[in-house]
C-alpha positions in Angstrom: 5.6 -14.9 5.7 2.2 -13.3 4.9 0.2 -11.1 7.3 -2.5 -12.4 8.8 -4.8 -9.7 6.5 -2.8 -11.0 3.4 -4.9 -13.5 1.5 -3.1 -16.2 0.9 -2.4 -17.2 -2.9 -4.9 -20.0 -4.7 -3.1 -23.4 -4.5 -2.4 -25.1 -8.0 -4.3 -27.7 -8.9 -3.1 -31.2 -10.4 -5.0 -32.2 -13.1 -6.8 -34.8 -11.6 -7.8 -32.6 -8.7 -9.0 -29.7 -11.1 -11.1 -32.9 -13.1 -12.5 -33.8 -9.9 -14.0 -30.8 -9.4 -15.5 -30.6 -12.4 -17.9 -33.1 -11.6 -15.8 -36.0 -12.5 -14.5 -35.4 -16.1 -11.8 -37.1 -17.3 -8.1 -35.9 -16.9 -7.9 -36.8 -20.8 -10.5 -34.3 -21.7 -8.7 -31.4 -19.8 -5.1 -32.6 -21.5 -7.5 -32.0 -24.6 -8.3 -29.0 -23.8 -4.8 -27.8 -22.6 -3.6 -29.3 -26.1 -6.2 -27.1 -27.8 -4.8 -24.3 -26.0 -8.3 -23.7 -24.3 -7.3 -24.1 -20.8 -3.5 -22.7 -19.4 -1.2 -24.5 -17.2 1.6 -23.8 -15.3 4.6 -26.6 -16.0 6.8 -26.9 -12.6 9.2 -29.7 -14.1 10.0 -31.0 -17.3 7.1 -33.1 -18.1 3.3 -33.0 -18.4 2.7 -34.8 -15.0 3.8 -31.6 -13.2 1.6 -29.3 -15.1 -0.9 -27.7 -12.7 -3.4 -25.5 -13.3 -5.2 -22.2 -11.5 -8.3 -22.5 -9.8 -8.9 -19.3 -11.5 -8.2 -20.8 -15.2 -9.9 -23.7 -14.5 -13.3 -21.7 -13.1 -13.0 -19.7 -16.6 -12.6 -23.0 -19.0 -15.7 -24.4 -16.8 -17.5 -21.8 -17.0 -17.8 -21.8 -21.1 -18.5 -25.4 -21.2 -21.1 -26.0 -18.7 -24.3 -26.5 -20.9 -27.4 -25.4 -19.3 -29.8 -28.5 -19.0 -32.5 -29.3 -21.4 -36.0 -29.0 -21.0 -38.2 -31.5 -20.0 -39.4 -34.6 -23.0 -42.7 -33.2 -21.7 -42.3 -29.8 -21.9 -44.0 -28.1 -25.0 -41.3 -26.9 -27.8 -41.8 -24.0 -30.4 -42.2 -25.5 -33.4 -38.6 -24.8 -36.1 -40.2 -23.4 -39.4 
């Protein structure tokens, strides 16, 4: 059993779980990415329903897909010469 000072580790995450906290993305566009070997998971049994992923993984594949928003229609653009 862990101290009380020892962190406990991250739990793993389903795959809906981990899309839900991306905002609602589909499970079939983080199978995509796990086929694409962009994002890693961790297969406890013999099938793809028990893959799971790390909170840690999943922060890193989120954090080089989230697009920064685009500027206002109103807002004045440079123009491309």
């Amino acid at each position: 059993m862990a101290s009380p000072t020892t962190p406990l580790p991250p739990r793993l995450l389903t795959l809906a779980q981990a899309a839900e906290l991306c905002g609602g993305i589909s499970v079939k566009t983080l199978r995509r990415a796990i086929d694409a070997g962009e994002l890693t998971v961790v297969r406890l049994g013999s099938s793809a329903k028990s893959d799971r992923i790390h909170p840690a993984d999943l922060a890193a594949f989120w954090g080089l897909r989230k697009v920064s928003q685009c500027p206002s229609p109103s807002a004045k653009m440079a123009t491309i010469r």
